[in-house]
C-alpha positions in Angstrom: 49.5 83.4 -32.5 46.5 83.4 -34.8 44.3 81.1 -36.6 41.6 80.9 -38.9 39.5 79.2 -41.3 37.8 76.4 -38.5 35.9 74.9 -40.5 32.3 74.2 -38.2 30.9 77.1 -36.8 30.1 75.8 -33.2 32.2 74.3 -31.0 31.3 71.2 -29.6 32.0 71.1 -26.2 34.0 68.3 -24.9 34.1 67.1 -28.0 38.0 66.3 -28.2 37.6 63.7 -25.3 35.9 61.6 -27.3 38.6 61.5 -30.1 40.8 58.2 -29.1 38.9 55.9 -30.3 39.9 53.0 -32.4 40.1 52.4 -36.3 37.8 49.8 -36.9 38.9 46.8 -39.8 35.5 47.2 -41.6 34.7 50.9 -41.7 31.3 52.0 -42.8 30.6 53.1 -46.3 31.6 56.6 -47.0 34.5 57.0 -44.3 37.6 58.5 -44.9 40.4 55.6 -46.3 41.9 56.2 -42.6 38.5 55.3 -41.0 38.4 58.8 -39.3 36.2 61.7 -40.3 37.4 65.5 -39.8 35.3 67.2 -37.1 37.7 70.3 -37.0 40.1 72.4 -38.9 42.6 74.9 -38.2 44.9 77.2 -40.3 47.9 78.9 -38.6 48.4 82.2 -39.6 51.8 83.8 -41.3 53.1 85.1 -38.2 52.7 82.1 -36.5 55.3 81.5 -34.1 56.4 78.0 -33.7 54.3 76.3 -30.7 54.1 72.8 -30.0 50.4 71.4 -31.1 48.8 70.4 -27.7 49.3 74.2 -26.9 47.9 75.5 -30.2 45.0 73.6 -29.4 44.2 74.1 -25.8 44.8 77.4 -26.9 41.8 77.0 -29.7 39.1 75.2 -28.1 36.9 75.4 -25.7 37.3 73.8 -23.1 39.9 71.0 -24.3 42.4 69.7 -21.5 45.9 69.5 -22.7 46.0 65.8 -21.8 43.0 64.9 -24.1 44.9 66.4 -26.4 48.1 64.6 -25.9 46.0 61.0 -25.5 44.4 62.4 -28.4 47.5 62.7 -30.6 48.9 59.3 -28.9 46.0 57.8 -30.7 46.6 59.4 -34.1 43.5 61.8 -34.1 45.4 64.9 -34.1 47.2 65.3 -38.1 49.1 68.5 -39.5 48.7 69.0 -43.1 47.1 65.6 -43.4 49.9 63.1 -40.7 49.2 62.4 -37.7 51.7 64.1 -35.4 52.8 63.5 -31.9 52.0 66.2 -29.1 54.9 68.0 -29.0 55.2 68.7 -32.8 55.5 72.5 -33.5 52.7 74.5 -35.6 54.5 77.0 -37.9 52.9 79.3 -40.1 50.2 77.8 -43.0 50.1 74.1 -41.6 46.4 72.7 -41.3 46.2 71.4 -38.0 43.1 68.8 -37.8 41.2 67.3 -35.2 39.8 63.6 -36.7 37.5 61.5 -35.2 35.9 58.1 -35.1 32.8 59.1 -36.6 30.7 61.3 -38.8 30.0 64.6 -37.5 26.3 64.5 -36.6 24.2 67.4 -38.5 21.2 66.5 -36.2 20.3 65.2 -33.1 20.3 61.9 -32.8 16.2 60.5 -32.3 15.8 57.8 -30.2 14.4 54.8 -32.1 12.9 51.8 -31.0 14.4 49.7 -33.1 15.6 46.0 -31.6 18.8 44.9 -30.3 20.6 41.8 -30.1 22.4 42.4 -27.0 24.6 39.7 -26.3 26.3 41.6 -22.9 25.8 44.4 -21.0 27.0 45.9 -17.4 27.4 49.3 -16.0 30.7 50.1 -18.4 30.0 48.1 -21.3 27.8 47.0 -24.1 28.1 44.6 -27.3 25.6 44.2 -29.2 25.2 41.7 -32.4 24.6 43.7 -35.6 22.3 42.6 -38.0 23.6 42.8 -41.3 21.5 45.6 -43.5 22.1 48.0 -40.5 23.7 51.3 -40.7 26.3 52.2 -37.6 26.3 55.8 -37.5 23.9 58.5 -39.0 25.3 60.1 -42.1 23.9 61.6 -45.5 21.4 59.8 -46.3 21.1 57.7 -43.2 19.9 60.3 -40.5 17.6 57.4 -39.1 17.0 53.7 -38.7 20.8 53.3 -37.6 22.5 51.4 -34.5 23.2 54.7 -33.0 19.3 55.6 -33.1 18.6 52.1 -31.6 21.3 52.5 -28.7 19.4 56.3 -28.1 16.6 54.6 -27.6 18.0 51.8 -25.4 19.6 54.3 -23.1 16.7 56.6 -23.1 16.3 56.4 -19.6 19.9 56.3 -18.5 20.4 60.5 -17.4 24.6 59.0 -17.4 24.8 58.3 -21.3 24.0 61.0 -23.9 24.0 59.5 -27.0 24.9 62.6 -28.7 28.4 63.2 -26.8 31.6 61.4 -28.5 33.0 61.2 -25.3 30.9 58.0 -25.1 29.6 55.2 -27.4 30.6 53.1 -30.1 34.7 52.6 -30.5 34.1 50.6 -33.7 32.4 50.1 -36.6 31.5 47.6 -39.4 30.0 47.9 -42.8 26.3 48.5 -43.0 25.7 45.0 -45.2 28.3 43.0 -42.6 27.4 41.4 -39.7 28.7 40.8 -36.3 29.6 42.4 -33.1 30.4 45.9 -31.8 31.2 47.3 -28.5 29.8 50.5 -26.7 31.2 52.4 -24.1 28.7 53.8 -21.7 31.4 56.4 -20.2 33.9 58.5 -21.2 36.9 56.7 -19.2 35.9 53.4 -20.6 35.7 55.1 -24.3 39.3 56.1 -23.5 40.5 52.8 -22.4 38.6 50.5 -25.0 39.9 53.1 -27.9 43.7 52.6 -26.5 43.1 48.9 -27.0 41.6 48.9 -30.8 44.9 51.8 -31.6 47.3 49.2 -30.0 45.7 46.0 -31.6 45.5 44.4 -28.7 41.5 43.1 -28.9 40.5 39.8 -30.5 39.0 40.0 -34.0 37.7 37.0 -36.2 35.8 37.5 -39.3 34.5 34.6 -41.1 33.7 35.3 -45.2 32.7 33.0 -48.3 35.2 33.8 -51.0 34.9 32.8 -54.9 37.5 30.1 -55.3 40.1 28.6 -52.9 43.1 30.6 -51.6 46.3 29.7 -52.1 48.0 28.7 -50.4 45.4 27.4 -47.4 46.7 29.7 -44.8 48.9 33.0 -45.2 49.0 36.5 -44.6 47.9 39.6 -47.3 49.9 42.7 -47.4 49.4 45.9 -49.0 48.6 49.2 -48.6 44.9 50.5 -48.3 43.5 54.0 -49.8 40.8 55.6 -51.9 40.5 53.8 -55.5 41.0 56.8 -58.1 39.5 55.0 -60.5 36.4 55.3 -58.0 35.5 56.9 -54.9 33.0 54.7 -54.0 36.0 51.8 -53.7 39.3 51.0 -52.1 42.6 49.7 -53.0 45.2 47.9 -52.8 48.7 49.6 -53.5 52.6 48.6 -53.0 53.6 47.8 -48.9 56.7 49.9 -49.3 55.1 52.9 -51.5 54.0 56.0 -50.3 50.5 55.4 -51.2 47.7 54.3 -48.8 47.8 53.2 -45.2 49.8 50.1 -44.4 47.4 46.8 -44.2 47.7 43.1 -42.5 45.1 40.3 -43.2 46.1 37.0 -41.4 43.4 34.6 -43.6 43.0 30.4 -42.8 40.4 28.3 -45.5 38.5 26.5 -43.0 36.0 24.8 -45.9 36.6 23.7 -49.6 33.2 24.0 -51.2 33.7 23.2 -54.9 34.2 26.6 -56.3 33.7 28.7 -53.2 35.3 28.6 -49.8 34.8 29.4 -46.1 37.7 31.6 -44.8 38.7 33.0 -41.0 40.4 36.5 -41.3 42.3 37.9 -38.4 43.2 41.6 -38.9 46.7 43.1 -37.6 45.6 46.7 -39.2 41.8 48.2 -39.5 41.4 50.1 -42.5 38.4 50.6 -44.8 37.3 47.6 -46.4 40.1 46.0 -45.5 38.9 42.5 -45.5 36.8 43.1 -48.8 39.6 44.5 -50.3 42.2 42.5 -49.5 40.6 39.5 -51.1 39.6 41.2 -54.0 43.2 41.7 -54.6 43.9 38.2 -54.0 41.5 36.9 -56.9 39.1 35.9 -54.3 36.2 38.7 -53.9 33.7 38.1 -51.4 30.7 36.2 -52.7 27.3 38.9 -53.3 30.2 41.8 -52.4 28.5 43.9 -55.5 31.6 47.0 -54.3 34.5 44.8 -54.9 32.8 42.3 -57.9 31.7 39.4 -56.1 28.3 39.7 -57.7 29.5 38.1 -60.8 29.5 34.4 -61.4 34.1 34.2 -60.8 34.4 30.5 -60.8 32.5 27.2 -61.8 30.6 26.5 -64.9 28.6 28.3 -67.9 25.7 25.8 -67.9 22.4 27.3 -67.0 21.6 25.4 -64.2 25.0 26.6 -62.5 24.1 30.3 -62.9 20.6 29.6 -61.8 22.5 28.2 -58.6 24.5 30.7 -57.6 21.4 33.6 -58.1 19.5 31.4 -55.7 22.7 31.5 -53.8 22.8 35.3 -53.6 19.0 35.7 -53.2 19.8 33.8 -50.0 22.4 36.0 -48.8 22.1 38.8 -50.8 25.2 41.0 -49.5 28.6 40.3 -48.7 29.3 37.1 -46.9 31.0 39.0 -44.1 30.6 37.9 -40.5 32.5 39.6 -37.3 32.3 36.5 -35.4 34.8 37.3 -32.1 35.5 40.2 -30.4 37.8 40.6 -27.1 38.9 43.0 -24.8 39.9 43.9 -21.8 37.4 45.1 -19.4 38.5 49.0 -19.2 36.7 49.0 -15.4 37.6 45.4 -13.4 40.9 44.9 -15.9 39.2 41.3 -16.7 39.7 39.5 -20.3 36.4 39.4 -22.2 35.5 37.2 -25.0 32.9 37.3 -27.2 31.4 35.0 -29.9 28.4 35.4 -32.5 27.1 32.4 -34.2 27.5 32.7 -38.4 23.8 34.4 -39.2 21.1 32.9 -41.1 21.4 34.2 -44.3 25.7 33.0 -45.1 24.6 29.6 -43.6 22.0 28.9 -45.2 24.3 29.9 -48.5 27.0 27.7 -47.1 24.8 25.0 -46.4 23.5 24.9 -50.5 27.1 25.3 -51.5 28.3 22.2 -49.4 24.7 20.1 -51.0 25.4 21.1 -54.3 26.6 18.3 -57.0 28.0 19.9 -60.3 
């Protein structure tokens, strides 16, 4: 029972009991379309006997339980030749058996950073902070510093219980560097487990507030449609047929809660998380995002040609200049007292302030 070609060449210790962690509905730029980055690889070899997965796996890494493993598959984190399989599926010869996580695979050390939080609670099991939008969540290429991650490092640094660096602990979600809103962090591995369970069986509260070019129709509905990699360009995703093969399956639950002339003011409730899903979604719908430059909402979509219109809306993007993207609820279950908690993050600055010219404005 043989296997080759892992694709890292450390182990990680631990590192699989940090893998059931949730999807999030907004996942930062450059994840995979499933929101989960691989962190290891394994090819079974031609004489591979047939051995269910959890097995091939303890078998493989070090120091990996077998219930990790199983929680881990539970939670969709452990895919052969690209699926995610259940625990008891059988490896046979040539299948890629892949271990998927959460989040990018660190190249360095994390450095604390003493960069501010808005921390709007925070106990011995839990944290949520309020992300400023412009922030990224999780160092990457590119991004190795300035991110939430090197601000929570800093935030725990004297805490000898939390090691920024393990998976086993941390974030369980993310949202886009440019949106806003609020994020949860686990501060030990049993409450990573048990908040990640909750975001896989969409059972938290989540309520995103956006400014949209035009007005939905009808006020309030739900947008369906599969979720993958654009192949027109890498950079984007989109939207392909509900019953195709293509893509991961996506729910938006959306309600217009202002009219604003051309523009409006819309409360999504996500049933999936998938990349972009939000941005996306809307796009599809005819209604982009206002200032979303990925998804085309940087053009002038509705309204007038006269100059002092397009003068408008660039004084409108200056004021807001990124997506109009706001995580405004988040709830949960406590994963240590078992208590409802519910969260709530005031609309920032910059989208009201753009809000606030849009509902002034005579045209």
């Amino acid at each position: 029972m043989a296997y080759n070609d892992n694709i890292h060449d450390e182990e990680l210790p631990d590192e699989i009991d940090g893998l059931f962690t949730a999807i999030d509905d907004e996942d930062e730029e450059g994840g995979e379309p499933s929101g989960m980055f691989e962190h290891f690889r394994f090819v079974a070899d031609k004489g591979q006997q047939l051995l269910r997965v959890d097995k091939f796996l303890v078998d493989h890494m070090q120091r990996a339980s077998r219930n990790r493993i199983q929680q881990a598959a539970e939670a969709g984190c452990i895919l052969a030749n690209g699926k995610p399989v259940k625990s008891n599926y059988r490896v046979k010869p040539d299948d890629v058996i892949s271990v998927v996580m959460d989040r990018p695979r660190y190249e360095h050390e994390v450095i604390a950073e003493d960069i501010p939080l808005d921390i709007v609670y925070e106990d011995n099991t839990v944290l949520v902070v309020n992300k400023p939008a412009g922030l990224v969540v999780h160092p990457g290429h590119g991004n190795y510093t300035g991110t939430l991650v090197n601000a929570l490092a800093w935030h725990f640094r004297n805490n000898p219980d939390y090691d920024v660096n393990d998976p086993r602990m941390g974030l369980v979600h993310r949202i886009d560097k440019d949106t806003s809103g609020l994020l949860v962090i686990a501060k030990t591995p049993d409450a990573k487990t048990h908040l990640g369970k909750q975001f896989f069986n969409k059972t938290t509260k989540r309520e995103y507030v956006a400014v949209v070019w035009g007005i939905p129709q009808p006020d309030k509905g739900t947008i369906t449609g599969n979720i993958a990699r654009n192949p027109k360009d890498r950079l984007q995703m989109a939207v392909f047929p509900p019953d195709g093969e293509i893509g991961k399956h996506a729910v938006t639950h959306y309600e217009v809660i202002e009219k604003l002339n051309y523009v409006s003011v819309v409360k999504c409730v996500l049933e999936t998380g998938r990349t972009h899903q939000i941005r996306v979604h809307m796009m599809h719908t005819g209604h982009p995002l206002l200032n979303d430059a990925r998804y085309g909402g940087d053009e002038i979509l509705r309204g007038n040609t006269s100059a002092k219109y397009r003068q408008f809306v660039r004084n409108c993007f200056e004021v807001c200049p990124r997506q109009a993207l706001h995580a405004r609820t988040l709830g949960f279950v406590h994963p240590a007292t078992g208590k409802e908690m519910f969260f709530t993050s005031a609309v920032p600055d910059d989208m009201t302030a753009m809000i606030e010219r849009w509902r002034k404005a005579v045209f």
